[in-house]
Every structure is written in structure tokens, then in C-alpha cells.
C-alpha positions as CSV (number, residue, x, y, z in Angstrom):
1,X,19.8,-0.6,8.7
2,X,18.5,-2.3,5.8
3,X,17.7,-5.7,7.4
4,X,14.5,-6.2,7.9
5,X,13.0,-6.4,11.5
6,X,10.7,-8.6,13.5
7,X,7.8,-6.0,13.6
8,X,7.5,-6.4,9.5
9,X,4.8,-3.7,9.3
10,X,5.1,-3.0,5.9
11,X,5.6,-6.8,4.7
12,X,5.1,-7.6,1.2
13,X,4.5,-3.8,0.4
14,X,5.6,-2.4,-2.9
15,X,7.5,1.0,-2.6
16,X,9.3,3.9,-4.6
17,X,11.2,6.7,-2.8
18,X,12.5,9.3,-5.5
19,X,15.8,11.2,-4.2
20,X,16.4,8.0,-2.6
21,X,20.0,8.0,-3.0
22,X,20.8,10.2,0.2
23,X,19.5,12.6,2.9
24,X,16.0,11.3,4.1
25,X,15.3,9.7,0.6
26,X,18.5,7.2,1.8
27,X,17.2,6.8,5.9
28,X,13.4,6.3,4.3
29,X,14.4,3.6,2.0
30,X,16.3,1.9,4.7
31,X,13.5,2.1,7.2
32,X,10.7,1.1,4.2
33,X,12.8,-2.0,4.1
34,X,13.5,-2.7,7.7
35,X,9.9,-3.1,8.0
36,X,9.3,-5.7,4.8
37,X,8.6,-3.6,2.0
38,X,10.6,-3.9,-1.7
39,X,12.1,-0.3,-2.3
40,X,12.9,1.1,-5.5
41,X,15.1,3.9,-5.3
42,X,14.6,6.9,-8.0
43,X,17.5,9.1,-8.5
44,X,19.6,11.3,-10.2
45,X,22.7,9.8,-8.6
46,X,23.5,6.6,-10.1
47,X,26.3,5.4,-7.9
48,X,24.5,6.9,-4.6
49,X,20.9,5.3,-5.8
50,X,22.7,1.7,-6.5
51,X,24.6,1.2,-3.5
52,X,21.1,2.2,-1.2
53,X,19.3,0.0,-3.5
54,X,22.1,-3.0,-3.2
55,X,21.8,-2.0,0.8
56,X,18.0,-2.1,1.2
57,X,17.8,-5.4,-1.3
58,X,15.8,-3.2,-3.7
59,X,16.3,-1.5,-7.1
60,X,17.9,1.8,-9.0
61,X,16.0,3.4,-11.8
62,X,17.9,6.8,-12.7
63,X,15.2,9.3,-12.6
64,X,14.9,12.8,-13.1
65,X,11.5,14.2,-11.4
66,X,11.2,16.9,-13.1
67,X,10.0,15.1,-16.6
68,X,6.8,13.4,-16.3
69,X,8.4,10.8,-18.8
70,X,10.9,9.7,-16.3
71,X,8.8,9.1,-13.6
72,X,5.3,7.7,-15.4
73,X,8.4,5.1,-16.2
74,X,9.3,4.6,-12.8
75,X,6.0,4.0,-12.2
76,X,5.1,1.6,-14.6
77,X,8.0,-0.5,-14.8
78,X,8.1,-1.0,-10.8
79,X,4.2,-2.0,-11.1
80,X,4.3,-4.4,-14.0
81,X,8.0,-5.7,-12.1
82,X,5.8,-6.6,-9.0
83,X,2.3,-6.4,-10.0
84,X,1.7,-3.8,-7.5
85,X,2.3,-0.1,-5.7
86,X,1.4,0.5,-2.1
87,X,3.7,3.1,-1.3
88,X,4.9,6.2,-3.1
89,X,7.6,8.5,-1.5
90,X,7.8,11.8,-3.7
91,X,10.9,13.2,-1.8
92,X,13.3,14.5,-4.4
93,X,14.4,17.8,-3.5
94,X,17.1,20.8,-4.0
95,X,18.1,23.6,-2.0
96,X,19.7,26.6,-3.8
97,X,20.0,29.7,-1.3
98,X,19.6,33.2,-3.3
99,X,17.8,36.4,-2.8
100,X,14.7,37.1,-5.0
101,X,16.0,39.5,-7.2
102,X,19.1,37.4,-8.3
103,X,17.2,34.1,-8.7
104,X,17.4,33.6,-13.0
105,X,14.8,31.9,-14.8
106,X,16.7,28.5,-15.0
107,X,17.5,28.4,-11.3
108,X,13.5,28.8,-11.0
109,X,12.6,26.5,-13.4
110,X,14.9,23.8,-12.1
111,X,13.9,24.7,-8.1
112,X,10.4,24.3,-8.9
113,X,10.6,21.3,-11.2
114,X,12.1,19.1,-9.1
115,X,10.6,20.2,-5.8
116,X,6.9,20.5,-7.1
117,X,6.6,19.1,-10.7
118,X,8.4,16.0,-9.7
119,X,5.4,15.9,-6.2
120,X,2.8,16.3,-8.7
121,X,4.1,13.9,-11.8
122,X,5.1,11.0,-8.8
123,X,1.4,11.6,-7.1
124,X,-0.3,11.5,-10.6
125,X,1.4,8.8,-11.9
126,X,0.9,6.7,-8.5
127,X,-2.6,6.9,-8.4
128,X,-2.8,6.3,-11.7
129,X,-2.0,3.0,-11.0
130,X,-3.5,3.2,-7.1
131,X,-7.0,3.4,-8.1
132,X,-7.2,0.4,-9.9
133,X,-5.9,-1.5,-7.1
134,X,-8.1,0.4,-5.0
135,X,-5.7,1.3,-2.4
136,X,-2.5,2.8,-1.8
137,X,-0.8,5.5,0.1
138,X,1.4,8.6,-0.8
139,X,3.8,11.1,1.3
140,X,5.2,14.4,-0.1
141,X,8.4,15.4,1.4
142,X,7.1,19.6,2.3
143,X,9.0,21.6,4.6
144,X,8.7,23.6,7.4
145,X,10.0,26.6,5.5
146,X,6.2,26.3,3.8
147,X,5.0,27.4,7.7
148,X,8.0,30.0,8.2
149,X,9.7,31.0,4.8
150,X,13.6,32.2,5.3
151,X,15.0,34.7,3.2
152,X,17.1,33.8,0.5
153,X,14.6,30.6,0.0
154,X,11.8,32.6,-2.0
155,X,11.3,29.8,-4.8
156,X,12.0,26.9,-2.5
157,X,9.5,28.0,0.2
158,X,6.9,28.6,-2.7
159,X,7.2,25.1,-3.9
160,X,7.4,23.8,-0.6
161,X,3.8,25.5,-0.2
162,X,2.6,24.3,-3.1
163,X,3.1,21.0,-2.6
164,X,1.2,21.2,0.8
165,X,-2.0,22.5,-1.3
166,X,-1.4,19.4,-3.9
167,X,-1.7,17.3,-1.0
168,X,-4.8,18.7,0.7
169,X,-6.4,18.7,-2.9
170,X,-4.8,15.2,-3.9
171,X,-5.9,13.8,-0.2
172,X,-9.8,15.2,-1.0
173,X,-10.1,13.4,-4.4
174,X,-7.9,10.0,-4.1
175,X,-10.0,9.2,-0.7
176,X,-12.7,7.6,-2.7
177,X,-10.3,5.2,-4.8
178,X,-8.6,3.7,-1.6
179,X,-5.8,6.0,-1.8
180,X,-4.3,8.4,1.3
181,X,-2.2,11.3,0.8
182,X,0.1,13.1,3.4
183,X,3.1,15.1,3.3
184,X,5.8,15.1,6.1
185,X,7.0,18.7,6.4
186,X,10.7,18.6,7.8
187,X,13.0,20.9,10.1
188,X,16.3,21.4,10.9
189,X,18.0,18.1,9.6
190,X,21.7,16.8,9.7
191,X,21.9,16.2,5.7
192,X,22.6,17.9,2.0
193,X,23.9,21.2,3.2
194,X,23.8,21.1,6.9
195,X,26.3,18.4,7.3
196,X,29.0,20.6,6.6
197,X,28.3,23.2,9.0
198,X,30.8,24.0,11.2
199,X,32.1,26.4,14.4
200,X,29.1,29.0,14.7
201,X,27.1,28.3,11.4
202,X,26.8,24.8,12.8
203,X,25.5,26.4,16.4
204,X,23.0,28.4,14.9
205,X,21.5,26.1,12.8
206,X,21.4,23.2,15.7
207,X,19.7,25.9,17.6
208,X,16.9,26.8,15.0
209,X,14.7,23.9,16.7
210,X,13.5,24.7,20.2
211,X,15.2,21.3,21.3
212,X,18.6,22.7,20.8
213,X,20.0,20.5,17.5
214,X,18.6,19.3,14.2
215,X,17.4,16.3,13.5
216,X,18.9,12.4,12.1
217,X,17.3,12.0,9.0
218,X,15.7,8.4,10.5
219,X,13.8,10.8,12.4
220,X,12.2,11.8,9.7
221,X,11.8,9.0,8.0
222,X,10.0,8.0,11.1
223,X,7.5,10.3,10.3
224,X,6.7,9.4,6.7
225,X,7.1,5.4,8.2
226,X,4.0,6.2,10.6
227,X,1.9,8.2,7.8
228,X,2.0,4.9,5.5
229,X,1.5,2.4,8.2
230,X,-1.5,0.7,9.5
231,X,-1.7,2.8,12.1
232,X,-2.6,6.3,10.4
233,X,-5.3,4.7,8.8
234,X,-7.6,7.5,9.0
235,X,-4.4,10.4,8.7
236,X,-5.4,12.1,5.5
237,X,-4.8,15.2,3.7
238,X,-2.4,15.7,7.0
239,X,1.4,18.0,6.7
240,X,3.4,16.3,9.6
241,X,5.6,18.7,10.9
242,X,8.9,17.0,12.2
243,X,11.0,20.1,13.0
244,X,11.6,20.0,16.8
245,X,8.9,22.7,17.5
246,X,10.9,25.2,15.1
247,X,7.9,26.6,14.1
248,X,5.6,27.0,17.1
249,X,7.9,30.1,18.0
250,X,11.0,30.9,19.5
251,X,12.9,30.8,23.0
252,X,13.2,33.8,24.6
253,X,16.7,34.8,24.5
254,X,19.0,35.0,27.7
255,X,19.1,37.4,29.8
């Protein structure tokens, strides 16, 4: 990972991917740069964001996504650094687990500011900058959970929603200006929380996709690679579920 390949699909390509530091933001990166484009990682995590930038042969710009002045920053310093932006990857996320009636009003604020302000401020800004180049392309990180919500995830789910509609609406009005939108909606994956599964938490949670086990995260990064290549040209507006099949229903149990 991190060397770039013959196919070069993305050669010359200018991209950001905001929680780049780890999970999918860390395997998307990687992939971004396998295939020839210059990544810039956005992060929180300064010594997790360097050492994926120093891997990919990119750059770190500590980022918090939920301040629009952080990430019209981003923004504008990677353009004016390269003179261009063909690729923005809003995929900064957190997870927190409560039920709804113990969720407090900071825990909300933060959930939703850094899983849809930060979509919103990182699609704004890169279009912003897309349109006068007249093209560009953008992928949200969604969810599944947006299809099939799980208790506990009441503010998470929401956003995850939310950021689904932003997408539709972003997709209908950037068309014009050269600009595609998607989001990539994930499943069950083998990072941030999951990864320290173990005994029968781990079980159930491999289980929760009809295939029998989550996901790698570069199987998700697949995903978002395909939505910005060449060859979803005329993919827009589109919520790529890569979950396994966890949300076209359930196996019946054994009898």
C-alpha cells in the first residue's frame, strides 16, 4: 500500500480525505495514492494523519471538521499548493453509542458536527473551488445505519441520513458546474470500535452481514475508489451501499 500501481487511474489527480489518519479515511488515502493521485490527509490526529501522509507521499493539515474555518483552510491552501482539486473525500466520522434519553447536548452537538457539518463545510468548500475548474468529484462517507438505524445510535443514524439528503441535493445542483457527488454508505467494518471485539461480541457483529464477517476497510475504500474514477462517469447523486447485503434483510435462523 501506498506505492502507486501500473493501472494509475487517478494520475495527476489532486485529493483530500478528512479522517484520513485511520479506519477507511487511512485504506482510502492509500488506495487514492496507489492509483496516482496527491493526497492530503485532514485530521484531528496529528501523529496518525503524518505518518499516513509520510506513507501515501502526501500531506497532514490538522483539521477539525466541525469548524467551517478549518476546513475552507484545507481547502484553500491544498488548491493554491497544487493549483487544483479533483477529488474531495468528506469521511471524518465518530461513533458514540447511547440511548436517546441520555444523549446531552454536547455529545449531540459534537456527533452531529463532525458527522454532518464537517459533510456539508468539506462539500461547500470543494465546490467552491470545483466550479471554477469546472469539474471535480465528491464522496460522503454515509452509513448503512441511515437504511436500518440501531438503537443506541439515535444522533449518529440521523446525521448519517442527513448527509444522504445533502448528497442527493448537492449531486442535483453541482451537475451543471462539472461536479459529481456520491456517498459510499458502509457496513459492518473491521475498524474504530469493531477491532476490539472479541469472543461473542466479535461473532455477532461478523455476522450482522449476510456474508458472515465484516468488512477490510480497502473494501470500502474500493467503493469510494470506483465512485471517483472514470468509470462512474455518469454515477451521480448515488448512496453506495458496501455492507455485505446487511441491509437487504436477514438469514433465517437455524433450525
Amino acid at each position: 500500500m501506498g506505492k502507486k500501481s501500473k493501472a494509475g487511474r487517478l494520475e495527476g489527480r489532486i485529493a483530500i480525505v478528512t479522517g484520513g489518519a485511520s479506519g477507511l479515511g487511512r485504506a482510502t488515502a492509500s488506495l487514492l495514492a496507489d492509483e496516482g493521485a496527491k493526497v492530503t490527509i485532514a485530521d484531528l490526529d496529528e501523529e496518525g494523519g503524518r505518518g499516513v501522509a509520510d506513507m501515501v507521499g502526501g500531506t497532514f493539515r490538522r483539521t477539525n471538521v466541525a469548524y467551517s474555518a478549518d476546513v475552507d483552510a484545507l481547502v484553500a491552501e491544498t488548491s493554491a499548493t497544487h493549483g487544483m482539486l479533483h477529488i474531495m473525500i468528506n469521511n471524518a466520522g465518530i461513533c458514540p453509542q447511547s440511548p436517546l434519553v441520555e444523549i446531552d447536548d454536547p455529545t449531540f452537538r459534537q456527533v452531529m458536527g463532525v458527522n454532518f457539518d464537517g459533510v456539508f463545510f468539506g462539500t461547500r468548500a470543494a465546490a467552491r473551488v470545483m466550479r471554477n475548474q469546472g469539474c471535480g468529484t465528491i464522496v460522503n462517507t454515509a452509513s448503512a445505519g441511515a437504511f436500518m438505524p440501531t438503537e443506541n445510535m439515535s444522533v449518529y443514524a440521523a446525521a448519517k441520513s442527513a448527509v444522504v439528503t445533502l448528497t442527493r441535493v448537492a449531486a442535483i445542483e453541482l451537475a451543471p458546474l462539472g461536479i459529481r457527488v456520491n456517498a459510499v454508505c458502509p457496513g459492518p467494518m473491521r475498524t474504530g470500535m469493531a477491532a476490539g471485539l472479541t469472543g461473542a461480541a466479535r461473532a455477532a457483529f461478523e455476522n450482522l452481514s449476510p456474508l458472515g464477517r465484516a468488512a477490510d476497510p480497502i473494501e470500502m475504500a474500493q467503493g469510494i475508489l470506483f465512485l471517483i474514477s472514470d468509470e462512474a462517469s455518469y454515477i451521480n447523486g448515488h448512496a453506495l451501499q458496501v455492507d455485505g447485503g446487511s441491509i437487504a434483510g436477514k438469514r433465517a435462523p437455524v433450525t
